[in-house]
C-alpha positions as CSV (number, residue, x, y, z in Angstrom):
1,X,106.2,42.7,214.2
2,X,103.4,42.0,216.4
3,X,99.6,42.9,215.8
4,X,99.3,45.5,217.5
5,X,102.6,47.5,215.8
6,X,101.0,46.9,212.3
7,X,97.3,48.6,213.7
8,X,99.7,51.8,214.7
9,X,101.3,51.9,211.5
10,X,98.1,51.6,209.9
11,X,96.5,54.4,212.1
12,X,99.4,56.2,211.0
13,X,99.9,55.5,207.2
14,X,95.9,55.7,206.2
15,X,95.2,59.1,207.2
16,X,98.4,60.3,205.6
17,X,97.5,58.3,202.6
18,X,94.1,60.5,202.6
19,X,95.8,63.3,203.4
20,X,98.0,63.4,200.2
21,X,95.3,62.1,197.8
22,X,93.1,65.0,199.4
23,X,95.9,67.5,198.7
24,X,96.7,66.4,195.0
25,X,92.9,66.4,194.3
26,X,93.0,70.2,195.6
27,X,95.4,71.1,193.7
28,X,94.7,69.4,190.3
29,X,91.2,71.3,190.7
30,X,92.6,74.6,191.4
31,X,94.9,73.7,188.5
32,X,92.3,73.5,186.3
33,X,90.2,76.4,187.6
34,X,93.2,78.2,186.9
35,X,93.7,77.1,183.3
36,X,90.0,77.7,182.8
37,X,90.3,81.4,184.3
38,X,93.6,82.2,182.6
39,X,92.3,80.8,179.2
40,X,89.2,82.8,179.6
41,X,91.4,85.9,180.8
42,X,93.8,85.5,177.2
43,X,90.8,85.0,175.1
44,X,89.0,88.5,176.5
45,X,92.3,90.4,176.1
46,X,92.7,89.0,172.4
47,X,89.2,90.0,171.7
48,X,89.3,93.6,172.8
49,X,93.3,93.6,171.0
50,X,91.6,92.9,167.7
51,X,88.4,95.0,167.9
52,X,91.0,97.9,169.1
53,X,93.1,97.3,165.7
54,X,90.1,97.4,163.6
55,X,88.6,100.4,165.4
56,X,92.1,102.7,165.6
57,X,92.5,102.3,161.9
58,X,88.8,102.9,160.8
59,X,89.2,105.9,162.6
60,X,92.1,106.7,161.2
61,X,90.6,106.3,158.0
62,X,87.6,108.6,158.6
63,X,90.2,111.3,160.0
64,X,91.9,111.1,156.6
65,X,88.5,111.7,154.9
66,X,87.2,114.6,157.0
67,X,90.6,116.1,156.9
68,X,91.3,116.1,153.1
69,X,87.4,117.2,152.3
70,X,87.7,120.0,154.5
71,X,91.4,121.3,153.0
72,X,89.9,120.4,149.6
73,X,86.8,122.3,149.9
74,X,89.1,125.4,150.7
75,X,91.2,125.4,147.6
76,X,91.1,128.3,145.8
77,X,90.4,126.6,142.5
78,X,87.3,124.7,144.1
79,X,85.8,127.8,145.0
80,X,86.7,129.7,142.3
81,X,85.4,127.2,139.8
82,X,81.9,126.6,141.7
83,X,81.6,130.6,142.1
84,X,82.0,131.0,138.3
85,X,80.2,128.2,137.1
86,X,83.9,126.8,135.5
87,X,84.4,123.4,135.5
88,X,88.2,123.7,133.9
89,X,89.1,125.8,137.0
90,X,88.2,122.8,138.7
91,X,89.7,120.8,136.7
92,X,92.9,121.7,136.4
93,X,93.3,122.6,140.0
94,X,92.5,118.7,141.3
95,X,95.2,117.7,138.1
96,X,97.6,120.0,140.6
97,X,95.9,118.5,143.7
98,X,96.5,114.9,142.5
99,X,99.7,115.1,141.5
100,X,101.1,116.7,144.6
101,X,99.4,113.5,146.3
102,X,101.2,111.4,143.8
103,X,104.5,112.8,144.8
104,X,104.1,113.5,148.7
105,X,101.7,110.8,150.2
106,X,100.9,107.1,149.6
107,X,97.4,108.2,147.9
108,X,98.1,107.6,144.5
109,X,94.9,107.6,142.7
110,X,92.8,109.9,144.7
111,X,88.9,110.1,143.7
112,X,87.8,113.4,144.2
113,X,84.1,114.9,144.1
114,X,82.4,117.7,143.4
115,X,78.7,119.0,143.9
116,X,77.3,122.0,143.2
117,X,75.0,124.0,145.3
118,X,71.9,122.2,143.7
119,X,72.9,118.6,144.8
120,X,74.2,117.9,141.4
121,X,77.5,116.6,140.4
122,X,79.9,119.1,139.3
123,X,82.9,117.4,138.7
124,X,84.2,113.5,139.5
125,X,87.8,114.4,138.9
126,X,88.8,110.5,137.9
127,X,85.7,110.6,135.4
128,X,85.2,114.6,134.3
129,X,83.1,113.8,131.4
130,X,80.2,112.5,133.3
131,X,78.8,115.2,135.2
132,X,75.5,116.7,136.0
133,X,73.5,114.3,137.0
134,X,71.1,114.6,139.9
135,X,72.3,113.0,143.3
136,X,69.6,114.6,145.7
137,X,67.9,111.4,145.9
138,X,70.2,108.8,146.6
139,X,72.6,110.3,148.3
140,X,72.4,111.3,151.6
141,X,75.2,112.3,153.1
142,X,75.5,115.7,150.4
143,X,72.1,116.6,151.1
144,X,72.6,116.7,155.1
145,X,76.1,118.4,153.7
146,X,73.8,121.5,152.1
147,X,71.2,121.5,155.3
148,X,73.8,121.7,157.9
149,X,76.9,123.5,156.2
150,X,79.1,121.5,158.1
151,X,81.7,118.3,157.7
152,X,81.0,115.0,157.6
153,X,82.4,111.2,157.3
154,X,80.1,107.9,156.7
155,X,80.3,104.9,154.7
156,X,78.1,104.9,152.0
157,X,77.1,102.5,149.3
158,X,78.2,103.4,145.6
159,X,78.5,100.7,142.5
160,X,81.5,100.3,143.5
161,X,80.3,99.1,147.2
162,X,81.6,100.1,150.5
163,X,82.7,103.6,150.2
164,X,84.2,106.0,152.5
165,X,82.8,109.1,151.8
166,X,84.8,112.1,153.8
167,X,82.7,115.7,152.8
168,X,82.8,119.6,153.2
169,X,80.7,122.3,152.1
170,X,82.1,124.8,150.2
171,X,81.5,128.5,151.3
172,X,82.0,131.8,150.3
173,X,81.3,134.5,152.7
174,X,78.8,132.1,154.2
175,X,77.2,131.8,151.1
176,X,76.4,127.4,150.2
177,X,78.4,127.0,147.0
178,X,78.5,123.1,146.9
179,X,80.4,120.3,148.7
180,X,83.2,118.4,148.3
181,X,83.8,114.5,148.0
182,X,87.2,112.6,149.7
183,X,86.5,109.1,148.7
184,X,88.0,105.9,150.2
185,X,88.0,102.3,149.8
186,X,88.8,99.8,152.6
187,X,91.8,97.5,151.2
188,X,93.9,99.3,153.5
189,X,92.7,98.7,156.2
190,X,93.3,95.2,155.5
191,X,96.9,95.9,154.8
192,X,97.3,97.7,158.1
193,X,96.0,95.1,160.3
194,X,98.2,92.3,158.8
195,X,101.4,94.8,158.8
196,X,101.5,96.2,162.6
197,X,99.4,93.1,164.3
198,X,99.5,90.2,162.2
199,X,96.1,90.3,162.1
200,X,94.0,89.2,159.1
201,X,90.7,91.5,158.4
202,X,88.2,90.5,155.5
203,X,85.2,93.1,155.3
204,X,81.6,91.6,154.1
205,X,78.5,93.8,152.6
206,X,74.9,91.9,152.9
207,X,73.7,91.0,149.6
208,X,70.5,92.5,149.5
209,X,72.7,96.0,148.6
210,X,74.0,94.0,145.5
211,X,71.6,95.6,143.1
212,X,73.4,98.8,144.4
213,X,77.1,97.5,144.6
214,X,76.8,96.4,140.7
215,X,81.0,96.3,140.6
216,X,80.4,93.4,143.1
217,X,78.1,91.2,141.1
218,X,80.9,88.5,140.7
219,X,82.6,88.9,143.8
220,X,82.6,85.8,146.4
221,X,80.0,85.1,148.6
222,X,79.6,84.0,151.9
223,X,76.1,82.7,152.5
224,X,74.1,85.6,152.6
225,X,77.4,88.2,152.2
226,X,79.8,89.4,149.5
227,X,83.5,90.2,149.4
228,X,83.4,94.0,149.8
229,X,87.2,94.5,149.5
230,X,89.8,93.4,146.8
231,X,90.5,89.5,146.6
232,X,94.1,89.8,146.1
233,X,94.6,91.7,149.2
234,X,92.9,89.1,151.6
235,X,94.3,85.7,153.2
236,X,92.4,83.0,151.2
237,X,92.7,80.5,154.2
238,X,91.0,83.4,156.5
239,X,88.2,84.1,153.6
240,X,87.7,79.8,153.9
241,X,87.6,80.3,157.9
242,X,84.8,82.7,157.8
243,X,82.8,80.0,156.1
244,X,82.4,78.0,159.6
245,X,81.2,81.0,161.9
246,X,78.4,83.3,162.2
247,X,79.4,86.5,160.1
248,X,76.5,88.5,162.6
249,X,77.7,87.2,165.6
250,X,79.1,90.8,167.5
251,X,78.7,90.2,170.9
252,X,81.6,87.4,171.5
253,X,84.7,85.9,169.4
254,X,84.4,82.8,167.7
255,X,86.7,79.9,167.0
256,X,87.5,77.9,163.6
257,X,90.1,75.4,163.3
258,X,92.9,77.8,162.4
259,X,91.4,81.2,163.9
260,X,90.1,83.0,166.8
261,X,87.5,85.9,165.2
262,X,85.3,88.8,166.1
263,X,82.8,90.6,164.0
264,X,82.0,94.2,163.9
265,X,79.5,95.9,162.3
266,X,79.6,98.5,159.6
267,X,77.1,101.3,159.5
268,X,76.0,103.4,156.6
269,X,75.3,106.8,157.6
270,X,71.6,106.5,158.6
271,X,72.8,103.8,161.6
272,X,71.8,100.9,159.3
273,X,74.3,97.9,159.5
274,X,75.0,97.1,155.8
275,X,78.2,94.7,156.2
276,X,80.7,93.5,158.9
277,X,84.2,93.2,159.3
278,X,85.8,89.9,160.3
279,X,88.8,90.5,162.1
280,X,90.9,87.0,163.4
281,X,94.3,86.0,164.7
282,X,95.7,82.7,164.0
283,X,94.4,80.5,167.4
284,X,98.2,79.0,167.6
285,X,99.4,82.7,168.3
286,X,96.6,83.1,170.8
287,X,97.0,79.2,172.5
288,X,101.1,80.1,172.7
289,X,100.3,82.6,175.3
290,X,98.6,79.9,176.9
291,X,100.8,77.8,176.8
């Protein structure tokens, strides 16, 4: 082959040389700026999936509350019993009430509360011997009740710590009788999430509302937090997660070694953020989709 045959070929055989190293190195970047954008895309739909889950079932929750207050309030032995002053009315119609929960719903041990038209308690149907005592000035949410004659839901703090209080006033021919108390704890929202999603939700009150929260004295802590629901019910290996994030982080998810997390806040009923809930799906289930 002469010289001037191999200077063609090489005219030839560079530029097409280029031309294929250009085109790979096109489409390994837009490769990657794909990964990057589809990665980004999984990680904003998992974030809104698990804020959704926690949301729907709070909300379910708080419908349950308002719901039973309301139909409570209305029983003819609440009213009855608050009109005449006669706790045993009471009494003996929540023993009815309970029982019929017993048999026809998955509330088992209902907690029921009763407050008469001075703000006082009237009748704590899991506890009837301690009643009477003054509530007016610690507990909100039965004095706006009284003032506004209408329904309510809120969490509120008790010694028992995160509480979901569902309430009604009680009225007889308009007349303010008192109010009545549908209380809830949380642990099922836990079980929820972890039964219809997979997902694993661990719920956190601040400690500076321990000295309220007594019952919670010797629960586990999380730096400046405190187990607000039941240890048994919670993923231990999620509760050891929560360790390497920021627990008051809401804006964005966060990413441990074995799960992708959001945290939401948790408002008592004057606005104030007094815990959080962590809610997290293992990362492998979220990088599979990836994948």
């Amino acid at each position: 082959m002469d010289i001037k045959s191999i200077s063609i070929s090489k005219k030839i055989q560079i530029p097409l040389i280029a031309s294929i190293v250009i085109g790979f190195l096109i489409i390994l970047v837009n490769y990657l700026y794909s990964i990057e954008e589809l990665t980004d895309d999984v990680y904003t739909k998992e974030k809104n999936s698990l804020k959704t889950t926690y949301s729907e079932l709070m909300v379910a929750k708080r419908d349950i509350g308002l719901t039973n207050a309301i139909n409570i309030a209305n029983d003819y032995s609440v009213v009855r019993a608050l009109l005449e002053d006669n706790r045993a009315i009471a009494i003996e119609g929540l023993k009815t009430l309970s029982q019929k929960f017993k048999k026809y719903t998955r509330y088992k041990n209902i907690k029921v509360h009763i407050h008469d038209a001075n703000l006082h308690s009237f009748l704590r149907a899991w506890k009837p011997d301690k009643y009477g005592d003054d509530l007016r000035s610690f507990r909100n949410t039965i004095v706006a009740v009284k003032r506004d004659k209408k329904p309510l839901v809120a969490v509120e703090l008790g010694r028992a710590g995160l509480v979901l209080r569902g309430l009604a006033p009680v009225l007889d021919k308009g007349t303010y009788l008192g109010s009545v108390e549908f209380m809830q704890g949380l642990n099922s929202i836990v079980k929820s999430a972890r039964k219809s999603n997979g997902y694993e939700i661990v719920i956190v009150m601040k400690n500076e509302f321990l000295p309220i929260a007594t019952r919670l004295q010797n629960a586990p802590r999380i730096g400046a937090y405190t187990l607000a629901v039941k240890k048994d019910v919670i993923n231990p290996d999620f509760l050891h997660d929560l360790k390497n994030i920021k627990i008051d982080k809401v804006d964005n998810f966060q990413i441990t070694e074995r799960y992708f997390i959001v945290s939401e806040p948790i408002e008592d009923f004057s606005g104030k953020v007094i815990a959080y809930a962590l809610v997290g799906d293992k990362i492998e289930n979220v990088n599979s989709v990836i994948s």
